[in-house]
Each structure stands twice: as structure tokens, then as C-alpha cells.
PDB file of N, CA, C and O in Angstrom:
ATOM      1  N   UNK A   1      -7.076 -52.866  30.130  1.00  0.00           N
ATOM      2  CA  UNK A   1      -8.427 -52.773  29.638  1.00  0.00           C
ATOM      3  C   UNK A   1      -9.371 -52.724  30.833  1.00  0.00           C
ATOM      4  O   UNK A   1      -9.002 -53.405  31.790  1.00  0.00           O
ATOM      5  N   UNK A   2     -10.356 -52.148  30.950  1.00  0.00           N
ATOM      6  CA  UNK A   2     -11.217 -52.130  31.730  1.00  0.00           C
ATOM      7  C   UNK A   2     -12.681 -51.948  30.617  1.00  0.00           C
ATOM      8  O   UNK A   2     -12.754 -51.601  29.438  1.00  0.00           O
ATOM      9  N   UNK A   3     -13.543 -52.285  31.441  1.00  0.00           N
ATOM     10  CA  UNK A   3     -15.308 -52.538  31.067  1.00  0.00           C
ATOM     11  C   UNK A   3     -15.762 -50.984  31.724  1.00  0.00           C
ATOM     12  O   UNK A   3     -15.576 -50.583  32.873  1.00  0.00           O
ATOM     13  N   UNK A   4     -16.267 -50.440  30.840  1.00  0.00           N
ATOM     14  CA  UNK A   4     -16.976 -49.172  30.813  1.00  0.00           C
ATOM     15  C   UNK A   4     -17.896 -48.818  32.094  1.00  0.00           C
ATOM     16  O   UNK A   4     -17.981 -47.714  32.632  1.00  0.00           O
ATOM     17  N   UNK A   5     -18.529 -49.944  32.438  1.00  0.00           N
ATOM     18  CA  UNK A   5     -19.857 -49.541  33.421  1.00  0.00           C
ATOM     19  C   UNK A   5     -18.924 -50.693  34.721  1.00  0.00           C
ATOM     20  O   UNK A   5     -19.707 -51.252  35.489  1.00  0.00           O
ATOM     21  N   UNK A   6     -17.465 -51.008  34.942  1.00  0.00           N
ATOM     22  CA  UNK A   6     -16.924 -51.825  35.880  1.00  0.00           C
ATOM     23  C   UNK A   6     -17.109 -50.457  37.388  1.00  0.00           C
ATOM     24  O   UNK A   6     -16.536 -49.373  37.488  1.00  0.00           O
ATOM     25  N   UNK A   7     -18.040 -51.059  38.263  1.00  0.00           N
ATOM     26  CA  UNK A   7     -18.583 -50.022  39.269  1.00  0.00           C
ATOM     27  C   UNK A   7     -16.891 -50.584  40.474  1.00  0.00           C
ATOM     28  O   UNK A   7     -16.376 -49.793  41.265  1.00  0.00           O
ATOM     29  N   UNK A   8     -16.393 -52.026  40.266  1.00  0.00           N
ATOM     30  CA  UNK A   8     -15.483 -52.324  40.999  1.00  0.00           C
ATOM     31  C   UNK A   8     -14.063 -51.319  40.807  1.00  0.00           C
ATOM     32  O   UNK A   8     -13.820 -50.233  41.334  1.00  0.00           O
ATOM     33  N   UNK A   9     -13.478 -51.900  40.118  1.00  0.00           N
ATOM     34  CA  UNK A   9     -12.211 -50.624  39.019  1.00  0.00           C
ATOM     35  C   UNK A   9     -12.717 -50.106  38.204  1.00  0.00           C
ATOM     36  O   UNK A   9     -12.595 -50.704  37.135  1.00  0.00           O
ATOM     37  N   UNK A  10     -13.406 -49.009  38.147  1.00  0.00           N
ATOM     38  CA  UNK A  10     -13.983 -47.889  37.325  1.00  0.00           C
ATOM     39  C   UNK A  10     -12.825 -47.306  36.612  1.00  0.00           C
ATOM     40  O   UNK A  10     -11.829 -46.839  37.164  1.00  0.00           O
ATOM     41  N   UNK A  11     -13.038 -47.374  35.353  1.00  0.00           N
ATOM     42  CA  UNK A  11     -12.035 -47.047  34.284  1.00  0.00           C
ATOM     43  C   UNK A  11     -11.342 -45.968  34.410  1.00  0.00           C
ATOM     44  O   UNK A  11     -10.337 -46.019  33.701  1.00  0.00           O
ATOM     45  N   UNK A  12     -11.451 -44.881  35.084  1.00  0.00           N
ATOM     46  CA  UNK A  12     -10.812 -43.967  36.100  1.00  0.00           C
ATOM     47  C   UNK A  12      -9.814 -44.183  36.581  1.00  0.00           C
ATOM     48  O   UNK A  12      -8.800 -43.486  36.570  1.00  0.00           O
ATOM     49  N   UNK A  13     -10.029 -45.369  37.150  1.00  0.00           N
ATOM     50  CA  UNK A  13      -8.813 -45.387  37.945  1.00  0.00           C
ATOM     51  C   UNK A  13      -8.034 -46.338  37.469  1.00  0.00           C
ATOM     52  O   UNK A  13      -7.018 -46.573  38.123  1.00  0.00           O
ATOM     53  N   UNK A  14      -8.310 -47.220  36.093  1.00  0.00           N
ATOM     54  CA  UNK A  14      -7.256 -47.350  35.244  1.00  0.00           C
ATOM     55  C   UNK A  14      -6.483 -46.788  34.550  1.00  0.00           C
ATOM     56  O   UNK A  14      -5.367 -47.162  34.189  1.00  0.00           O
ATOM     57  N   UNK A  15      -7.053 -45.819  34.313  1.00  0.00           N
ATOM     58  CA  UNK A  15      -6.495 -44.736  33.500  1.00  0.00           C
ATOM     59  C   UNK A  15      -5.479 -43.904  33.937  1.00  0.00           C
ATOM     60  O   UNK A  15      -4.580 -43.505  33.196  1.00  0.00           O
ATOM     61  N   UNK A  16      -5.637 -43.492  35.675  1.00  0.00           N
ATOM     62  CA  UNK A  16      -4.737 -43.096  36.159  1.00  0.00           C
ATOM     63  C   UNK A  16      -3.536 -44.024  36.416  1.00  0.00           C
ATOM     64  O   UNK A  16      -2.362 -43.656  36.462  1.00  0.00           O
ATOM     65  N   UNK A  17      -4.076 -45.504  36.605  1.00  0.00           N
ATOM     66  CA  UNK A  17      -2.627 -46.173  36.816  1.00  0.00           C
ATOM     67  C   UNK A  17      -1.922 -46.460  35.563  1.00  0.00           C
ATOM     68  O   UNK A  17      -0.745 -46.241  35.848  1.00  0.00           O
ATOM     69  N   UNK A  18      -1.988 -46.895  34.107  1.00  0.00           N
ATOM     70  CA  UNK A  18      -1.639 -46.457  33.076  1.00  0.00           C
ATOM     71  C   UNK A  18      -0.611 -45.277  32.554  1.00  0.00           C
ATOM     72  O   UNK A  18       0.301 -45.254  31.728  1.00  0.00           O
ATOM     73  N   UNK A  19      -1.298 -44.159  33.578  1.00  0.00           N
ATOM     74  CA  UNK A  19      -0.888 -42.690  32.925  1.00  0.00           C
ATOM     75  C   UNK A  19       0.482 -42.680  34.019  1.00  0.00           C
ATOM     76  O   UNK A  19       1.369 -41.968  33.548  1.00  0.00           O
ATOM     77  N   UNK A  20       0.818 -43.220  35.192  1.00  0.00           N
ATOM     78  CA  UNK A  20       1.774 -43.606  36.075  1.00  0.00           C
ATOM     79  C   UNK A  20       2.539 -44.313  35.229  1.00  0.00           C
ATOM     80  O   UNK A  20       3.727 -44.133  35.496  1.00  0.00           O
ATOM     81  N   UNK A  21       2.362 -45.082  34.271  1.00  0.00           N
ATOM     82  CA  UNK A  21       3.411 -46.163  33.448  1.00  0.00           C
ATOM     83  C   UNK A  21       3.879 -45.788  32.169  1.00  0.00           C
ATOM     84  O   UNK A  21       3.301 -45.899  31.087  1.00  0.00           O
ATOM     85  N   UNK A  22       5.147 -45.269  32.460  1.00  0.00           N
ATOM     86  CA  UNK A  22       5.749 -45.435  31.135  1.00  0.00           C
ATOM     87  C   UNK A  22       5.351 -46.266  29.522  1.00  0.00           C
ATOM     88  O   UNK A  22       5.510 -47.478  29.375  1.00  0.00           O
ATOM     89  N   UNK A  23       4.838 -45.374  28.454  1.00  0.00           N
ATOM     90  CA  UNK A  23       4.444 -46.255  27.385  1.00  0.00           C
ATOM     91  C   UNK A  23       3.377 -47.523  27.601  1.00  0.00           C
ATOM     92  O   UNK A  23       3.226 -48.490  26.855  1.00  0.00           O
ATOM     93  N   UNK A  24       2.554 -47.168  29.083  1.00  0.00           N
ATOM     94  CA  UNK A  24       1.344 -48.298  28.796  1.00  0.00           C
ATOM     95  C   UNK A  24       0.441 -47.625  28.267  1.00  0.00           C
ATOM     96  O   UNK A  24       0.381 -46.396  28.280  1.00  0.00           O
ATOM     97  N   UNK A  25      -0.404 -48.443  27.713  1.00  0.00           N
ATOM     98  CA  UNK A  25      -1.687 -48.653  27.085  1.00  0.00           C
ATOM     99  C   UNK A  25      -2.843 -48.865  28.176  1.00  0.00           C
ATOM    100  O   UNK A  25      -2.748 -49.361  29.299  1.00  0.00           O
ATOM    101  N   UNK A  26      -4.272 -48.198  27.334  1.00  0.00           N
ATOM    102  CA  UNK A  26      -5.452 -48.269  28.094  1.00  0.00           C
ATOM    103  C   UNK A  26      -6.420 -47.992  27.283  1.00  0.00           C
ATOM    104  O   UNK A  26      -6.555 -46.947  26.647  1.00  0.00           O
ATOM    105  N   UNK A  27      -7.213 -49.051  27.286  1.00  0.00           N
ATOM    106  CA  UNK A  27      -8.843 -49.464  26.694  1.00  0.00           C
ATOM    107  C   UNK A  27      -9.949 -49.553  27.385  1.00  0.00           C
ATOM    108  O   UNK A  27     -10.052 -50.389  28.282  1.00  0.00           O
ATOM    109  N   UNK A  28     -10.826 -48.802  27.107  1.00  0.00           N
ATOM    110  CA  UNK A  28     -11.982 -49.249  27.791  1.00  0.00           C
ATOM    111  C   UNK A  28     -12.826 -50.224  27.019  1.00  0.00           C
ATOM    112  O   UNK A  28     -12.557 -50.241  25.818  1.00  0.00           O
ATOM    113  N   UNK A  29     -13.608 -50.895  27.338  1.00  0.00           N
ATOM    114  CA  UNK A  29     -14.565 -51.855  26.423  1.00  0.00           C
ATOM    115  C   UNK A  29     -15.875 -51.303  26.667  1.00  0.00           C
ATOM    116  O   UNK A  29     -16.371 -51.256  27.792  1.00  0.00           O
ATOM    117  N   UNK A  30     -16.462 -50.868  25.574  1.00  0.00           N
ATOM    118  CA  UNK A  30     -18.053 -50.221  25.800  1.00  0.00           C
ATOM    119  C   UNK A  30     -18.876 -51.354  26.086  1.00  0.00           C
ATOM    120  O   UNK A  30     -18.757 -52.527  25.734  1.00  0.00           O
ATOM    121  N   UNK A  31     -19.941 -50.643  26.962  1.00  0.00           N
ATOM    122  CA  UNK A  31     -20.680 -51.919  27.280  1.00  0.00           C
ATOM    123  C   UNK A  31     -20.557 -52.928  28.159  1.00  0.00           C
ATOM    124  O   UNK A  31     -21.572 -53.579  28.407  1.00  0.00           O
ATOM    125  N   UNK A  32     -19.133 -53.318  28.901  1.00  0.00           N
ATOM    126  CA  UNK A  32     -18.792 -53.878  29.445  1.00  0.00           C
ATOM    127  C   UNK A  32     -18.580 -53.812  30.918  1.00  0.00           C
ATOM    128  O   UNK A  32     -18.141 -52.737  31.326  1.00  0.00           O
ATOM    129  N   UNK A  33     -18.821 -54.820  31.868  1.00  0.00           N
ATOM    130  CA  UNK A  33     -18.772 -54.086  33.594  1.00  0.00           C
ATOM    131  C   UNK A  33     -17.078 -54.655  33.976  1.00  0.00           C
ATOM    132  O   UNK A  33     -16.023 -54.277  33.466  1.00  0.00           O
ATOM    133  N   UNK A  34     -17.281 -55.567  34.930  1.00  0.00           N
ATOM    134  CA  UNK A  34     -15.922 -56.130  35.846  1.00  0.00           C
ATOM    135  C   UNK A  34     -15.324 -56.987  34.793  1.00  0.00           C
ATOM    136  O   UNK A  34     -14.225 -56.789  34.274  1.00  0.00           O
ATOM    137  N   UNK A  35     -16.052 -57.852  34.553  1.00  0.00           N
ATOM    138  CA  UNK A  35     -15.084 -58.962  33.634  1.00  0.00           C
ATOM    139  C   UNK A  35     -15.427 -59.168  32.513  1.00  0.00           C
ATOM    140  O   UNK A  35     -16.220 -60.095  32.347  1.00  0.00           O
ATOM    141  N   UNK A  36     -15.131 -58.667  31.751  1.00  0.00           N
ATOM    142  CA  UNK A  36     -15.194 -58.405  30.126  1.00  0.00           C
ATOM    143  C   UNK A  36     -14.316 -59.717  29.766  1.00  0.00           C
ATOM    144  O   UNK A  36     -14.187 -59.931  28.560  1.00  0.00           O
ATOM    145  N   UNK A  37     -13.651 -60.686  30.724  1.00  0.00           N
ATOM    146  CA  UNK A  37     -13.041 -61.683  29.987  1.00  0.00           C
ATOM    147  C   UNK A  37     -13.687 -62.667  29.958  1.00  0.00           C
ATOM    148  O   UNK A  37     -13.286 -63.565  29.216  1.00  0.00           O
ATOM    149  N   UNK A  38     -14.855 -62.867  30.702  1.00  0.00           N
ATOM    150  CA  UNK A  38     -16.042 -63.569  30.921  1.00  0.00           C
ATOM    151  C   UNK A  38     -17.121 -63.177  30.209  1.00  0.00           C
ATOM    152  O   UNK A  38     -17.974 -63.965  29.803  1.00  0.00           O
ATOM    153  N   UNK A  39     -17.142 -61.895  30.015  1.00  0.00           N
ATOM    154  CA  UNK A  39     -18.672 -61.664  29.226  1.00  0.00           C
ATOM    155  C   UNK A  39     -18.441 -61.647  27.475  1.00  0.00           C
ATOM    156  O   UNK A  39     -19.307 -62.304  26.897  1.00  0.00           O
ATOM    157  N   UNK A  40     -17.711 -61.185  26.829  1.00  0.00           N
ATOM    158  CA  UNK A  40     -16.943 -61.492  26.001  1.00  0.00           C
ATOM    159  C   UNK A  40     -15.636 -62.153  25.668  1.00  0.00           C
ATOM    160  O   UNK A  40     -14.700 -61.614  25.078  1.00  0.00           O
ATOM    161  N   UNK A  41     -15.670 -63.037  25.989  1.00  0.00           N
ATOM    162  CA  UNK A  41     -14.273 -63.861  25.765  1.00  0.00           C
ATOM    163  C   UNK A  41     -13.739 -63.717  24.524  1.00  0.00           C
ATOM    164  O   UNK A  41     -12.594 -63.266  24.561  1.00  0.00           O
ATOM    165  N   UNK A  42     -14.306 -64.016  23.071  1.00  0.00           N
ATOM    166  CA  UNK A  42     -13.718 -63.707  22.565  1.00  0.00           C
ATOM    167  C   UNK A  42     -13.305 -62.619  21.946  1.00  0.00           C
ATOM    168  O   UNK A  42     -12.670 -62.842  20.915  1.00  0.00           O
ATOM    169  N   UNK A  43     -13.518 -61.076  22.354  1.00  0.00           N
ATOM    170  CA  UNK A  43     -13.496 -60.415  21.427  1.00  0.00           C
ATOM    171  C   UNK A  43     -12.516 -59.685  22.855  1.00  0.00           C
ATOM    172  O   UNK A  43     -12.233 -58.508  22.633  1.00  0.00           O
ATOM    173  N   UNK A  44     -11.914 -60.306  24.434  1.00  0.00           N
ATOM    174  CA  UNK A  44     -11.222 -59.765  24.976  1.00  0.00           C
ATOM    175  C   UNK A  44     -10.229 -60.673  24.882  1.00  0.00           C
ATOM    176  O   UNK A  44      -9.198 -60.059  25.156  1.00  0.00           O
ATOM    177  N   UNK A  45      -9.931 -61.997  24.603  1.00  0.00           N
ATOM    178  CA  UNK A  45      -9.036 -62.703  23.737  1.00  0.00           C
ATOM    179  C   UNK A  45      -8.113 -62.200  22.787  1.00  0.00           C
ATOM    180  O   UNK A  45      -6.895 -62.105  22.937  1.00  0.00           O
ATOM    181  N   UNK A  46      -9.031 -61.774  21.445  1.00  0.00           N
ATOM    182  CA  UNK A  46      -8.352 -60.816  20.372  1.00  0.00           C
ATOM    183  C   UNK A  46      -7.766 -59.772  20.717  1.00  0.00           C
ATOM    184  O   UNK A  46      -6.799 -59.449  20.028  1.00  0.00           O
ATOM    185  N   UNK A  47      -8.021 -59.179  21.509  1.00  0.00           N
ATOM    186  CA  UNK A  47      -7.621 -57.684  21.758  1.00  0.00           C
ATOM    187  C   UNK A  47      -6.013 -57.914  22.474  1.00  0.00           C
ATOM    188  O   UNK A  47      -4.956 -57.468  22.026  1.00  0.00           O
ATOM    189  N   UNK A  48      -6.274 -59.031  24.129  1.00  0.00           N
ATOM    190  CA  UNK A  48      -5.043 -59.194  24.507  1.00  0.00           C
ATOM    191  C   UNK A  48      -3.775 -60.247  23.095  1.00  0.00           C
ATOM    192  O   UNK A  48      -2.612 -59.849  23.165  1.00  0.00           O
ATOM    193  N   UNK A  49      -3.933 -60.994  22.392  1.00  0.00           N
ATOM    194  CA  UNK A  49      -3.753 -61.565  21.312  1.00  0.00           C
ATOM    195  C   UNK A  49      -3.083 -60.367  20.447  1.00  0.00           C
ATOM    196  O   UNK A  49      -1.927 -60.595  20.089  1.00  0.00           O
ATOM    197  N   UNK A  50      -3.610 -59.197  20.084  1.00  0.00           N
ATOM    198  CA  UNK A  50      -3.120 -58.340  19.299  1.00  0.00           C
ATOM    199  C   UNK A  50      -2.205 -57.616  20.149  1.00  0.00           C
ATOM    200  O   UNK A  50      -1.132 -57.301  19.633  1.00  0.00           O
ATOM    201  N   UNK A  51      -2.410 -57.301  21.312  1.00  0.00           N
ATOM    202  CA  UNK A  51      -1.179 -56.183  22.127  1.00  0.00           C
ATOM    203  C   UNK A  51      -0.295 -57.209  22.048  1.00  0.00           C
ATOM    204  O   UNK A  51       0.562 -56.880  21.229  1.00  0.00           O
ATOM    205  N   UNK A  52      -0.034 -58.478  22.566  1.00  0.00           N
ATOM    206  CA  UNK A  52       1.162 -58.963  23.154  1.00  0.00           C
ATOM    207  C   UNK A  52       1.712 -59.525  21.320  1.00  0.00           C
ATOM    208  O   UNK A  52       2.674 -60.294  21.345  1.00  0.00           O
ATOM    209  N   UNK A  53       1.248 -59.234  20.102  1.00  0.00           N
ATOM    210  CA  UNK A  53       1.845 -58.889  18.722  1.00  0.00           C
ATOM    211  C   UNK A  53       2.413 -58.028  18.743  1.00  0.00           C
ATOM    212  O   UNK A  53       3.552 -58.216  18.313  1.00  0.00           O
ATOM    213  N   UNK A  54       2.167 -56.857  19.114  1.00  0.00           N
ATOM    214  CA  UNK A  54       2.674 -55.822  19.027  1.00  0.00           C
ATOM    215  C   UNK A  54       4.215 -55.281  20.250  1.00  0.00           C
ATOM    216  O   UNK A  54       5.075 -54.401  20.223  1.00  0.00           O
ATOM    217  N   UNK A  55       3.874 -56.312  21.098  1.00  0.00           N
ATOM    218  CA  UNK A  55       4.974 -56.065  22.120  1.00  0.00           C
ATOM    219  C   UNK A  55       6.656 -56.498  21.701  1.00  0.00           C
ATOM    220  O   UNK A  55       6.887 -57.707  21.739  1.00  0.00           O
ATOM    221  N   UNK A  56       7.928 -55.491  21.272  1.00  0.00           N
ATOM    222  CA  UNK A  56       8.573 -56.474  20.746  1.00  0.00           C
ATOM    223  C   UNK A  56       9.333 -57.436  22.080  1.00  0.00           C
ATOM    224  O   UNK A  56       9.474 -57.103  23.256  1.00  0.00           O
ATOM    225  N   UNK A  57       9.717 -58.648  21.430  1.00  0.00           N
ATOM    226  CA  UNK A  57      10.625 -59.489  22.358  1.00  0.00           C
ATOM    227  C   UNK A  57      12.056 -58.857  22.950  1.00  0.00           C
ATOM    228  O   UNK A  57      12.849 -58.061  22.447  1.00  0.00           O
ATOM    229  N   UNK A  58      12.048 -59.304  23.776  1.00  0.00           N
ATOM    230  CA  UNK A  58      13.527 -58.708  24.780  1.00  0.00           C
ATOM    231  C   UNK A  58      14.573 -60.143  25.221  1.00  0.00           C
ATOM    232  O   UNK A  58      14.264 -61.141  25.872  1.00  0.00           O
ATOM    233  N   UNK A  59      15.646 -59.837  24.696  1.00  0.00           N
ATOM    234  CA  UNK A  59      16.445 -60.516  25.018  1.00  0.00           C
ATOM    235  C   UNK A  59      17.599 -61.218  24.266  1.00  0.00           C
ATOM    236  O   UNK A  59      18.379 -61.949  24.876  1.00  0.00           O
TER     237      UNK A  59
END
């Protein structure tokens, strides 16, 4: 996930490291700069909360 207006890791260049990874995922959060886990906590809570649901277990 990255924050839309993050001038530090500009969602760009999450996107490219993502697109390097096999079956990862990538979100941007509108509205959001560097730490979207600080400026919205909870609604970047839920989000990580729902991927790692969706991840199945190994082992």
C-alpha cells in the first residue's frame, strides 16, 4: 500500500516493485502521503487485517 500524494515512496515506485513480485498486490490510499498507518489507522488496520484473511496458511 502506499498514500497517493507519499512525495517519499511515490506510488510509482511501488508499483514497480509489486509488478517485480510474483502474485503481489498493490493499493494506493487516496488522499494519503508517507504514513497512512498514522494518519488513518484504522481504516489501514482493516485493509492489512483483510489481506493477511485472504493469504492462505502454509505448512
Amino acid at each position: 500500500m502506499a498514500g497517493e500524494y507519499d512525495t517519499i515512496f511515490p506510488p510509482r515506485s511501488g508499483r514497480r516493485v509489486a509488478e517485480a513480485i510474483a502474485g503481489a498486490e498493490f493499493e494506493v490510499l487516496p488522499g494519503q502521503a508517507h504514513q497512512p498507518f498514522q494518519e488513518i489507522p484504522d481504516q489501514w488496520n482493516a485493509r492489512v487485517d483483510a489481506f493477511w484473511r485472504e493469504v492462505e496458511p502454509r505448512g
